[in-house]
C-alpha positions as CSV (number, residue, x, y, z in Angstrom):
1,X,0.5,-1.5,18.5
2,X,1.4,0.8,16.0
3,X,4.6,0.4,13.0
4,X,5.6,2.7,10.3
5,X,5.8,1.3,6.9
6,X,9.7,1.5,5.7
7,X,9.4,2.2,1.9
8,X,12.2,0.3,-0.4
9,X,14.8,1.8,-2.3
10,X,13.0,1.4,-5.6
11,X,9.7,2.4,-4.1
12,X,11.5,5.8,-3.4
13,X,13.5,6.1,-6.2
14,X,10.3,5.5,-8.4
15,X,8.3,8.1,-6.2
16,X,10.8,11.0,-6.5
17,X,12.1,10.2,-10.5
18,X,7.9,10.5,-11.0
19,X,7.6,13.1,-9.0
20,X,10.2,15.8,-10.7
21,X,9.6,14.8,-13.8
22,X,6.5,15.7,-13.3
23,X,7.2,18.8,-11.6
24,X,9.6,20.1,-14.1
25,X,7.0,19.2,-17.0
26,X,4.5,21.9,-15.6
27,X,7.5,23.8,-15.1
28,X,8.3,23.9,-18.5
29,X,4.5,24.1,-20.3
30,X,3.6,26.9,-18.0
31,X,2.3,29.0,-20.6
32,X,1.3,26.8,-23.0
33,X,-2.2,25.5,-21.8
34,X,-2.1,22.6,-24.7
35,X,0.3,21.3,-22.4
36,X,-0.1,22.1,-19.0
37,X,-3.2,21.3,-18.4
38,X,-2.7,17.3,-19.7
39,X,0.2,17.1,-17.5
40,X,-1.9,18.8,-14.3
41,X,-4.3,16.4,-15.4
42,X,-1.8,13.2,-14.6
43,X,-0.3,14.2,-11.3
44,X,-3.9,14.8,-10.5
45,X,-4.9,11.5,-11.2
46,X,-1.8,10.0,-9.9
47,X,-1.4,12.1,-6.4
48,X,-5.1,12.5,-5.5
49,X,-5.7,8.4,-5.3
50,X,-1.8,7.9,-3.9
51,X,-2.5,10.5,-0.7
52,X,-5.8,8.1,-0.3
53,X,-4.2,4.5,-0.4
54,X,-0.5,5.3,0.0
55,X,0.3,3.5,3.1
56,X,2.5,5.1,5.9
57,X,1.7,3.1,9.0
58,X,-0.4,0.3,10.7
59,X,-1.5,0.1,13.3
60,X,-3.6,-2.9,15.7
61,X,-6.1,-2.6,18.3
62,X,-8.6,-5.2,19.7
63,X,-11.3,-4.2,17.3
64,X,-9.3,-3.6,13.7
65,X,-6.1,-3.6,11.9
66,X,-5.9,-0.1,10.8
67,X,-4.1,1.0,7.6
68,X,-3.1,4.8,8.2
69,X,-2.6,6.8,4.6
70,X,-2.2,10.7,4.8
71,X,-6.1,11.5,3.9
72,X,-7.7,7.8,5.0
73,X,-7.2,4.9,7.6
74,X,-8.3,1.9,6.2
75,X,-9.5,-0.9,8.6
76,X,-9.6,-4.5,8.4
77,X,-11.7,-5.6,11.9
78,X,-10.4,-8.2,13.7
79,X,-13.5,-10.3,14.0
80,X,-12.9,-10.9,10.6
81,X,-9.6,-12.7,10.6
82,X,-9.1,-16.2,10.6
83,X,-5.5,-16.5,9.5
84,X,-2.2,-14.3,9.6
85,X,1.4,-15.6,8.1
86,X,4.5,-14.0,6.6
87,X,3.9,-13.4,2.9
88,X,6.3,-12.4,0.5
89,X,5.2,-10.7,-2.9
90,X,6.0,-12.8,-6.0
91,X,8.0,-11.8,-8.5
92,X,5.1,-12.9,-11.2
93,X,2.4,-10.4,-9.3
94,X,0.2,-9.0,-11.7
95,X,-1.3,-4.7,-10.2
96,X,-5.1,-5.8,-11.3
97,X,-4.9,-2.1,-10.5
98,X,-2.5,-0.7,-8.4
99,X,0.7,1.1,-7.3
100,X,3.6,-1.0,-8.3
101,X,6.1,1.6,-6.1
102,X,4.8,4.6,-6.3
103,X,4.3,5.8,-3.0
104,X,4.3,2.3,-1.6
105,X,3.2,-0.6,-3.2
106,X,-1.1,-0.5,-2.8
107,X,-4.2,-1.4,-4.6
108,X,-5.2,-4.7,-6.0
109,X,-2.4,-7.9,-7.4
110,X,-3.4,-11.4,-8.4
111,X,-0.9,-14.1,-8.1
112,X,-0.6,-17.7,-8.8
113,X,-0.4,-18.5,-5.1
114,X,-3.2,-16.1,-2.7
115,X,-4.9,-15.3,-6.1
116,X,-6.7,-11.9,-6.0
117,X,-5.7,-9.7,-2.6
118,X,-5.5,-5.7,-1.7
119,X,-2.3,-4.8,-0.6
120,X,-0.7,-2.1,1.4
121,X,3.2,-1.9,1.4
122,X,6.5,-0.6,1.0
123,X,9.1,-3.0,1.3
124,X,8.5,-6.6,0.3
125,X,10.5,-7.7,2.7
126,X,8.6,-7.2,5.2
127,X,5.0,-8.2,4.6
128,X,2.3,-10.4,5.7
129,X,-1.0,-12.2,4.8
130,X,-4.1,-11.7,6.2
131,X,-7.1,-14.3,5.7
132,X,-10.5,-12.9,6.3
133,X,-13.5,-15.1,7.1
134,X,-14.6,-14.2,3.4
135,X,-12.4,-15.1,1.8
136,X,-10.3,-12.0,1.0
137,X,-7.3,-11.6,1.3
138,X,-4.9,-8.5,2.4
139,X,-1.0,-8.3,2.0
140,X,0.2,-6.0,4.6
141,X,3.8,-4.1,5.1
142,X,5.4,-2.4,8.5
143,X,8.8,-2.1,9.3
144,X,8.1,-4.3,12.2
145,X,6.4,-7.2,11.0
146,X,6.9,-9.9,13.3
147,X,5.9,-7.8,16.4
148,X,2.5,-7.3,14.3
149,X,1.7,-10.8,13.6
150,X,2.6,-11.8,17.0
151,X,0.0,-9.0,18.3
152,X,-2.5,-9.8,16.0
153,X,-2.5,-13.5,16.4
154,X,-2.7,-12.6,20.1
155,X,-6.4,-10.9,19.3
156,X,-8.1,-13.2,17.2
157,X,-7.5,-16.0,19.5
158,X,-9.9,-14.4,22.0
């Protein structure tokens, strides 16, 4: 099974306000090499990690749960989980170090709930929690989510 992840309004409006300002700040230092190259340096640093861990779709198999970004899949095998419910991000999540909507919502959040867990998201309206054997703990977003728990929970019964 395999589900796009559907980005929220703020996620996108976040993305594009970051992403032309930035474009219009090189724009406007071009020249000036005091300037240009600090502000290269910062959409380096933010798009290089984003096109690594931005999340665009899942996807589910009988080995893994795959996390597909433009440059890396992710996967979480299934052997691994124990447990997989509806989850919904709380509004007292602390990014430990992480995306808080640009490109998605990824990287790792504490909360006073599922403590520390790695996330991968868009809109937190449609996530879910998944429970390794470890411990660990991954907070997952697809624009179909309760097709992808139901498919899931179907492969780690067996």
């Amino acid at each position: 099974m395999k589900s796009k992840v559907k980005y929220s309004t703020l996620s996108w409006v976040l993305t594009l306000a970051i992403a032309v300002g930035l474009i219009v700040g090189l724009i406007a230092s071009w020249g000036e090499p005091e300037a240009f190259y600090p502000i290269l340096a910062i959409v380096l640093l933010l798009l290089i990690p984003s096109l690594f861990f931005a999340p665009v779709s899942l996807s589910a198999d009988n080995d893994a749960i795959h996390i597909h970004s433009p440059f890396k899949i992710h996967s979480i095998p299934m052997k691994e989980v124990v447990n997989v419910e509806r989850y919904r991000p709380l509004p007292g999540t602390i990014r430990t170090c992480a995306s808080g909507g640009f490109m998605g919502y990824w990287g790792t959040f504490r909360d006073s709930v599922s403590k520390n867990y790695t996330g991968f998201w868009g809109d937190k309206d449609d996530c879910f929690m998944i429970t390794l054997t470890d411990g660990k703990k991954y907070l997952l977003g697809c624009k179909n989510p309760d097709a992808m728990l139901t498919h899931i929970r179907s492969q780690i019964t067996h």
